[in-house]
C-alpha positions in Angstrom: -9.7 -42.9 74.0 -10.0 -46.8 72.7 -12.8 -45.6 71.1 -11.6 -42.8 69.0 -8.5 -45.4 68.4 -10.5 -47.6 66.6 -12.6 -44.9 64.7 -9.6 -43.7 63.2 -8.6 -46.9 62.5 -11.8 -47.4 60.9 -11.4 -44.5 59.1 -7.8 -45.6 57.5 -8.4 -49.0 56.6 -11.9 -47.2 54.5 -9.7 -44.9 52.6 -7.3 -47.4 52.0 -9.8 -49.7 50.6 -11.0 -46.7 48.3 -7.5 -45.6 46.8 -6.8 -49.5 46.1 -10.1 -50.1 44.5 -9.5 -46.8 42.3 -6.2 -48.3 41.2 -4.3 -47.1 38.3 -5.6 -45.8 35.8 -5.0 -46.9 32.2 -5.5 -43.4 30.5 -4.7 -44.1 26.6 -3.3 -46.7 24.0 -1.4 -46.6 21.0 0.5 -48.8 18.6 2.9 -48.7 16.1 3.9 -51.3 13.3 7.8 -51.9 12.7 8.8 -54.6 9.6 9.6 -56.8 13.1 7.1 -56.1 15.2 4.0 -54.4 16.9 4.1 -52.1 19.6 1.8 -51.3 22.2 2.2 -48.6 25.0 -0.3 -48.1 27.5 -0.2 -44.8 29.3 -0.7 -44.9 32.9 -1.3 -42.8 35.9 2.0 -44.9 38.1 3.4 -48.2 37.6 1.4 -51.2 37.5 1.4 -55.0 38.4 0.6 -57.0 35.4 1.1 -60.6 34.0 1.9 -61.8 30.3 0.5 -65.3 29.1 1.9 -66.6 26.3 2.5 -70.5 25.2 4.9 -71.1 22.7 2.6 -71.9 19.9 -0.4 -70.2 21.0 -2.4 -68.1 19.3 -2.9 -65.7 21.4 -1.4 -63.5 24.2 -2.9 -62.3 27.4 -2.1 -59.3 29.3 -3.5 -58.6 33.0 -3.3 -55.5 34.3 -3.8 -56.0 38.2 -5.6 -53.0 40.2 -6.3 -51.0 37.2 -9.0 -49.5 35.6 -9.2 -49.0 32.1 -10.2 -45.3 31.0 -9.1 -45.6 26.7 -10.4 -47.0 24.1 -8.6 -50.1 22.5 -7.5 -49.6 19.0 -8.6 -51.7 16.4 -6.7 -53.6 13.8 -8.1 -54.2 10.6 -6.2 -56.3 8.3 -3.3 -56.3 10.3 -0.4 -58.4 10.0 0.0 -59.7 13.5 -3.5 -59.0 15.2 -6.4 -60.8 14.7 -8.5 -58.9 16.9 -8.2 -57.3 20.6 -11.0 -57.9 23.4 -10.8 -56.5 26.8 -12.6 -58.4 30.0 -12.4 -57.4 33.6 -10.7 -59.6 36.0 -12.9 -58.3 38.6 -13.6 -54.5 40.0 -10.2 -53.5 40.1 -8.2 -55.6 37.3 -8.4 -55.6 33.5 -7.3 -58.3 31.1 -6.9 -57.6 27.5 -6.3 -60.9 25.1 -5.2 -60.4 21.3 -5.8 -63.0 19.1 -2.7 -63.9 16.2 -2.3 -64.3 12.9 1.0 -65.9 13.4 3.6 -66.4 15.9 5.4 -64.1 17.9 7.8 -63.5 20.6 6.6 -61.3 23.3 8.5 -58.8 25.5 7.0 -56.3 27.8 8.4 -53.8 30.3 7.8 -50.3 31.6 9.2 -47.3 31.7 9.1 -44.3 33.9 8.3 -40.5 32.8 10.3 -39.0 30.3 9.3 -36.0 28.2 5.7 -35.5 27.5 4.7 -38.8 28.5 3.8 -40.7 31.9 4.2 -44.2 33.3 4.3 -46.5 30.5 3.4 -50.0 29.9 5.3 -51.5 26.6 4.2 -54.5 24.8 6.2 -55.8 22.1 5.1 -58.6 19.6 7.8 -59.7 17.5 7.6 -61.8 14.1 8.8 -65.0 15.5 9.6 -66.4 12.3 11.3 -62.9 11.1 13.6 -63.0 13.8 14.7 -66.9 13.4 15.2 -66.2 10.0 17.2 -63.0 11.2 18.9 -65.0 13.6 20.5 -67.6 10.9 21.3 -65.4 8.7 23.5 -64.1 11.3 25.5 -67.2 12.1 25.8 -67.9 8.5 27.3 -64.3 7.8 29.7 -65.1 11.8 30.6 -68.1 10.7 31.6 -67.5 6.6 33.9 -64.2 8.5 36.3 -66.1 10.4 37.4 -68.0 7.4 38.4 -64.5 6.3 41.8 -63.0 6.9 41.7 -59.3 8.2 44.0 -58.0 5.5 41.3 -59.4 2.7 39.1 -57.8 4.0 40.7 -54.5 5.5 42.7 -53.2 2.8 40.0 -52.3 0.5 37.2 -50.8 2.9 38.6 -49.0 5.6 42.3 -48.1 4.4 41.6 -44.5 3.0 44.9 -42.0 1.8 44.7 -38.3 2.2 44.0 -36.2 -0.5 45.0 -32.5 -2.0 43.0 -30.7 -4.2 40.2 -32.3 -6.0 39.1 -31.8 -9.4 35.8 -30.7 -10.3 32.3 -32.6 -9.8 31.2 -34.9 -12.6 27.7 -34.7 -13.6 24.6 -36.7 -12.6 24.7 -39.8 -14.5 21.5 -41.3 -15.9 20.5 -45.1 -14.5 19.9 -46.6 -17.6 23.7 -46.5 -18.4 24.7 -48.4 -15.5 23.3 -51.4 -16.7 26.3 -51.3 -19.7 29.0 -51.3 -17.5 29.8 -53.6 -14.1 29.7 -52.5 -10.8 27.8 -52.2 -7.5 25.5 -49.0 -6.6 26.8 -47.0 -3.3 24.2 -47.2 -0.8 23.9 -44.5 1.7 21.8 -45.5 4.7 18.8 -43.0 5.6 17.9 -42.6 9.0 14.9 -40.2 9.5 15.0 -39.5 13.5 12.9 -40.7 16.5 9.9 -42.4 15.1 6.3 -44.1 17.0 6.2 -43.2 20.9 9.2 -40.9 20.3 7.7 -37.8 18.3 11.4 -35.4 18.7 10.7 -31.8 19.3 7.4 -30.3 18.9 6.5 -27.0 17.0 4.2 -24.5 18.1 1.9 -25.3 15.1 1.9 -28.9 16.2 4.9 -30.3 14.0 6.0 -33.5 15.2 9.9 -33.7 14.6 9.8 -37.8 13.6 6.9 -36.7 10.9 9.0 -34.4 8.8 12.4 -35.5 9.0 11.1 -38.9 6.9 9.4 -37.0 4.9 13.1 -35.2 4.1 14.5 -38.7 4.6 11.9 -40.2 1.9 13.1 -37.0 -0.6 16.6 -37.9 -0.3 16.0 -41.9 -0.8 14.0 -40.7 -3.7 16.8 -38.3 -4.9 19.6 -40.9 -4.4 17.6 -43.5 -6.5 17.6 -41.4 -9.6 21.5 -40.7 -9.2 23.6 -43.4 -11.2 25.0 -45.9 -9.4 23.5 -44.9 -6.2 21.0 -46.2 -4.1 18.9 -44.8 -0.9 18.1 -47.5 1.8 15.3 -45.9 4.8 16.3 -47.0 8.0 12.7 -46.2 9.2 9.8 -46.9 6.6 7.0 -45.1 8.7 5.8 -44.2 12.0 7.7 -46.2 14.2 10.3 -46.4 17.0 13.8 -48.2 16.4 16.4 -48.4 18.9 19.3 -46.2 17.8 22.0 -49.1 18.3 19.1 -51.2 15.7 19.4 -48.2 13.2 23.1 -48.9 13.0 22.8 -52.9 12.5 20.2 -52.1 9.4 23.0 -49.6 7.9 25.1 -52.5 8.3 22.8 -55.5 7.1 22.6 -53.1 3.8 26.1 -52.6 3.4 25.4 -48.9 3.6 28.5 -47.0 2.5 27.8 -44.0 4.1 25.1 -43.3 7.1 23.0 -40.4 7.2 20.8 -39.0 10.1 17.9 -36.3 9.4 16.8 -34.3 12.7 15.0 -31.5 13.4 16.4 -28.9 16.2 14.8 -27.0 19.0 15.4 -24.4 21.7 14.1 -22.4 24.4 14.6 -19.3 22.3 12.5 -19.3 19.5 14.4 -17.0 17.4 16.8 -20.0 17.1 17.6 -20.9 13.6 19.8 -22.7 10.6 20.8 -25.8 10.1 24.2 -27.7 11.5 25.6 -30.9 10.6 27.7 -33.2 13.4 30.3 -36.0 13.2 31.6 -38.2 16.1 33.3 -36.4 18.6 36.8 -38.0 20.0 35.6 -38.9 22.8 32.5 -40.6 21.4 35.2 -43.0 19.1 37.3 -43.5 22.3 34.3 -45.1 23.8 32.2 -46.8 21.1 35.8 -48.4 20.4 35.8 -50.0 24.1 32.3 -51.2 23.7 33.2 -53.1 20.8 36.4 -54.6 22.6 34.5 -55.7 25.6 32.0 -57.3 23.2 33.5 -58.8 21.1 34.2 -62.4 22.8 30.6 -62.5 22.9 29.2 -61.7 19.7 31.0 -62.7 16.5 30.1 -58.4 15.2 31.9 -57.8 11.9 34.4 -54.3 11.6 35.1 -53.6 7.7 33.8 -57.1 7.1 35.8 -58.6 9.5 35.5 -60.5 12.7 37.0 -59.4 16.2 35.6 -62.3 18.1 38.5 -64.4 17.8 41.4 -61.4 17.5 43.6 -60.6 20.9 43.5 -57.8 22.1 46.3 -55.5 20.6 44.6 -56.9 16.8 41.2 -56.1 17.6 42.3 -52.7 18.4 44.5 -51.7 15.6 41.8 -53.1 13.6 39.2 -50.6 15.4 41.8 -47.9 15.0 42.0 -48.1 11.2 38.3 -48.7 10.8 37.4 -45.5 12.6 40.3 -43.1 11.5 39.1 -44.3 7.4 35.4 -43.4 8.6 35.7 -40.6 10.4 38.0 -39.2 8.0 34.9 -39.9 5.0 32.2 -38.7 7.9 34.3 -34.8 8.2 35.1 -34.7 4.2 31.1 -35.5 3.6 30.2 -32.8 6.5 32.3 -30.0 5.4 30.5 -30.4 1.6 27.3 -30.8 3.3 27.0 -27.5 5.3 28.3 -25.8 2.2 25.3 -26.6 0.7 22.9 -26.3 3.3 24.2 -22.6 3.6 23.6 -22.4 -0.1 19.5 -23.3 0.8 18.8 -21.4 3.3 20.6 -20.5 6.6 23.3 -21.9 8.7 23.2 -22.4 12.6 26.8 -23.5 12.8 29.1 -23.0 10.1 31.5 -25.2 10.8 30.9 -28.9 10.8 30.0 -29.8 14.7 31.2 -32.9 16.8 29.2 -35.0 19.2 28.7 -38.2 21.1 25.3 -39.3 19.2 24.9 -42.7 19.4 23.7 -43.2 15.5 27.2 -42.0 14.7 28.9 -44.8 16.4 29.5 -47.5 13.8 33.6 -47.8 13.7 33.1 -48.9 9.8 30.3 -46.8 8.3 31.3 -42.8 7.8 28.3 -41.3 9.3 26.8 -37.7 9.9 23.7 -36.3 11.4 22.0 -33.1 9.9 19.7 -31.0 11.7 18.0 -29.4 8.9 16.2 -26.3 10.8 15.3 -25.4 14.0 11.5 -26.7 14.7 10.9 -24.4 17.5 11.4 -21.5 15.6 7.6 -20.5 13.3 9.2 -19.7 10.5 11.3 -23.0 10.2 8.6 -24.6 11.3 6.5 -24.0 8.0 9.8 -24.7 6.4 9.7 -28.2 7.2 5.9 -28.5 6.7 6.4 -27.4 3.2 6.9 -30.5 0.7 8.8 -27.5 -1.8 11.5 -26.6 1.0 11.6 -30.6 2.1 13.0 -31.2 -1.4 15.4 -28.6 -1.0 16.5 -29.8 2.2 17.2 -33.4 0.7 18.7 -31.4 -2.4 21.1 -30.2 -0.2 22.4 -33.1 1.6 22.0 -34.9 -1.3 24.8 -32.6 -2.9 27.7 -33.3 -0.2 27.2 -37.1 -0.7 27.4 -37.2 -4.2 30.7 -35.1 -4.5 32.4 -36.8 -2.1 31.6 -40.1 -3.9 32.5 -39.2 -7.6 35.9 -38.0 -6.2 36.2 -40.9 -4.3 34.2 -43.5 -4.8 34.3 -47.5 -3.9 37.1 -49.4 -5.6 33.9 -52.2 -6.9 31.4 -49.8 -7.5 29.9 -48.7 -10.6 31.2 -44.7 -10.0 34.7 -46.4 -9.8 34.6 -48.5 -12.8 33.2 -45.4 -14.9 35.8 -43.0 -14.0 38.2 -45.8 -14.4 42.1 -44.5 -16.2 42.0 -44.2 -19.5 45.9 -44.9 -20.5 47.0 -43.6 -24.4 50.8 -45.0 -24.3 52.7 -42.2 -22.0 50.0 -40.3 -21.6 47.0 -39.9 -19.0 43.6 -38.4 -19.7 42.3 -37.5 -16.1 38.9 -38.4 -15.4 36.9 -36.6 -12.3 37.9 -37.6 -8.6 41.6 -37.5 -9.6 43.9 -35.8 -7.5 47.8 -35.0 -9.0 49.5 -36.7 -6.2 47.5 -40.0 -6.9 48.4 -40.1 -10.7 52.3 -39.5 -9.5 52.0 -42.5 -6.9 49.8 -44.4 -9.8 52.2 -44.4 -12.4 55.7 -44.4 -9.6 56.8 -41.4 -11.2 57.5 -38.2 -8.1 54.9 -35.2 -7.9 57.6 -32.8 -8.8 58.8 -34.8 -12.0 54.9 -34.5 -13.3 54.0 -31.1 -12.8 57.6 -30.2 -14.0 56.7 -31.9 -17.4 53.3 -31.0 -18.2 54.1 -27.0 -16.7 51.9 -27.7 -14.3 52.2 -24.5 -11.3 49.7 -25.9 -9.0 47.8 -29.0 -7.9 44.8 -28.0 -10.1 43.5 -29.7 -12.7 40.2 -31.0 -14.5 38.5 -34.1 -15.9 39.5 -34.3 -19.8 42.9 -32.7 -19.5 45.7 -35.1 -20.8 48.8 -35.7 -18.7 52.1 -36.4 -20.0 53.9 -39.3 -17.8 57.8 -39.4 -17.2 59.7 -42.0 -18.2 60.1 -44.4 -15.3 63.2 -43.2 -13.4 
């Protein structure tokens, strides 16, 4: 019986042996270039134990991979910003080190993550532009420490203070970019945010669409679009193929002074008959809590809320001041919807034909109106070789494209060039209305009542049109 004890012990501690010696394997690796840094994933059958060695000014960075084999091939990075070159040598039979030799310095972070979607075990490598991020960094202080000179009403009244409107009058046409120059004003940037990006591909079509892949090509339309506008301007949140965090998407709307955030998606479902396009705002429930997460932040980080500070604000401020900064933005988010969808339906078909709301996280921003647009369904074949097609990407831009700009020539930004060109033009007691005018804003304009005006000029109802002249009562 001893005997037979010890065989099986025998026999234990030999496939014990075996199963550590195989290890984990290391089955692929990719990378992806962001404008502040490089990312490397390593796919792998389960977690691993590994070690990253990095001096502060060294120029290079080791990674050991204990109990591991390595089954991929390394990529290779030619003329690359970062990486000089990769080599991989094994520790011994059942470990792996990989060392990258730098151009320049970085700051490394590394973690893992656990399944999700179609991939594995992960092993994530980050090297960040070291001197990017300092410079990032100080800008930041500067920009924290000229806000609290700052008083909130400044600031406040201008940017996030927005009155309700009646009927509007008609859109004004494109205007060409070489007239800008003639007259002062800032362009309106809209922030474009093309979904998922690097490691994240989205949704998958059956053809082999990757979600991330057309949605900046729609995003790269639209920036395009936007750029030959007058006095607007297109800002791409992601560039190219890779991943931002979605709270980082809304700090780059913000380091742009984006007036207006847009998010391009592509949807999928079980069902492949599935179709349309919908476009989302913040749900109430998504404000109620974005609005505590700034609140319980805000001691911490000196964040700016229509260009003001909360970091030094008690409580009771800081939330009236998040009140009016999200009821202004969600307010410009619906308007901007509603146009949007009208449009979309106008280029092909409509999944929802209502505007939708949701807790999405790139919505969040209490300061920046925001919407997110799922342009088609990418699980359904025939959408699917709509968003493959560069013809129907254009039209999809088109589209969104179309709800921006009217919302913005009826209402645009008090400094911006759209402002200053459909600025009054006064002839004594008389008004000639320019586009984006609304009757009830000429009446409070001019402190004369509603009734009073339309009573003078035999005016039945609230519309009118750019080029009509207005006679003004006498000041009662």
């Amino acid at each position: 019986m001893k005997k037979l004890l010890l065989l099986f012990g025998l026999l234990f501690y030999l496939l014990s042996s075996e199963s550590v010696a195989a290890g984990v394997t290391i089955n692929g690796v990719r990378s992806w270039t962001a404008p502040e840094r490089t990312r490397l994933v390593f796919d792998l059958s389960e977690p691993v134990k590994y070690k990253v060695t990095h001096a502060a000014n060294s120029s290079s960075v080791k990674l050991q991979i204990f109990q591991s084999r390595l089954k991929a091939e390394i990529p290779t990075f030619n003329k690359h910003k970062v990486i000089a070159s990769i080599a991989t040598n094994p520790l011994n039979t059942n470990s792996v080190e990989i060392q990258f030799k730098l151009r320049r310095a970085v700051r490394v972070k590394s973690f893992q993550l656990d399944p999700g979607g179609r991939y594995g075990y992960r092993l994530v490598l980050d090297l960040h532009d070291k001197k990017r991020t300092e410079k990032a960094g100080v800008a930041k202080k500067q920009t924290q420490k000229s806000s609290r000179k700052q008083t909130p009403t400044a600031k406040i009244s201008k940017q996030i203070l927005v009155k309700k409107q009646t009927k509007a009058v008609r859109q004004a046409p494109p205007v060409p970019p070489q007239a800008i120059k003639k007259v002062r004003g800032r362009d309106i940037v809209i922030a474009i945010d093309a979904g998922h990006g690097g490691e994240d591909s989205g949704a998958r079509g059956n053809e082999g669409t990757y979600e991330k892949d057309v949605v900046l090509e729609i995003a790269r339309n639209l920036k395009k679009l936007l750029d030959e506008e007058g006095g607007m301007r297109g800002v791409l949140v992601r560039k190219s193929d890779y991943y931002i965090s979605l709270r980082k998407r809304m700090e780059i709307a913000r380091k742009h002074h984006a007036d207006f955030f847009v998010s391009i998606h592509a949807d999928a479902f079980p069902d492949p008959s599935a179709r349309g396009s919908s476009v989302y705002v913040l749900s109430n429930k998504g404000a109620s809590s974005e609005a505590a997460f700034w609140l319980a932040k805000r001691e911490n980080q000196a964040d700016l809320v229509g260009g003001v500070s909360l970091d030094d604000k008690d409580d009771v401020l800081a939330s009236v001041l998040l009140d009016l900064s999200q009821a202004a933005s969600r307010q410009v988010s619906h308007e901007v919807a509603q146009m949007t969808i009208r449009n979309l339906s106008k280029a092909g078909t409509v999944h929802f034909g209502e505007v939708q709301k949701a807790g999405f996280a790139v919505l969040k921003s209490p300061d920046i109106p925001s919407m997110l647009v799922e342009v088609a369904f990418i699980s359904n074949p025939m959408e699917e070789k709509k968003l493959r097609d560069q013809a129907q990407q254009e039209n999809f831009a088109r589209a969104i494209l179309a709800g921006i700009r009217r919302h913005f020539h009826r209402l645009p930004p008090p400094d911006s060039w759209l402002a200053m060109r459909h600025k009054p033009r006064i002839r004594g007691r008389q008004y000639v209305i320019v586009a984006g005018d609304t009757l009830s804003e000429i009446a409070q304009r001019h402190q004369v009542s509603l009734a009073r005006l339309k009573d003078l000029n035999q005016l039945g109802q609230n519309d009118i049109r750019a080029g009509q002249v207005l006679k003004i009562p006498a000041e009662s």
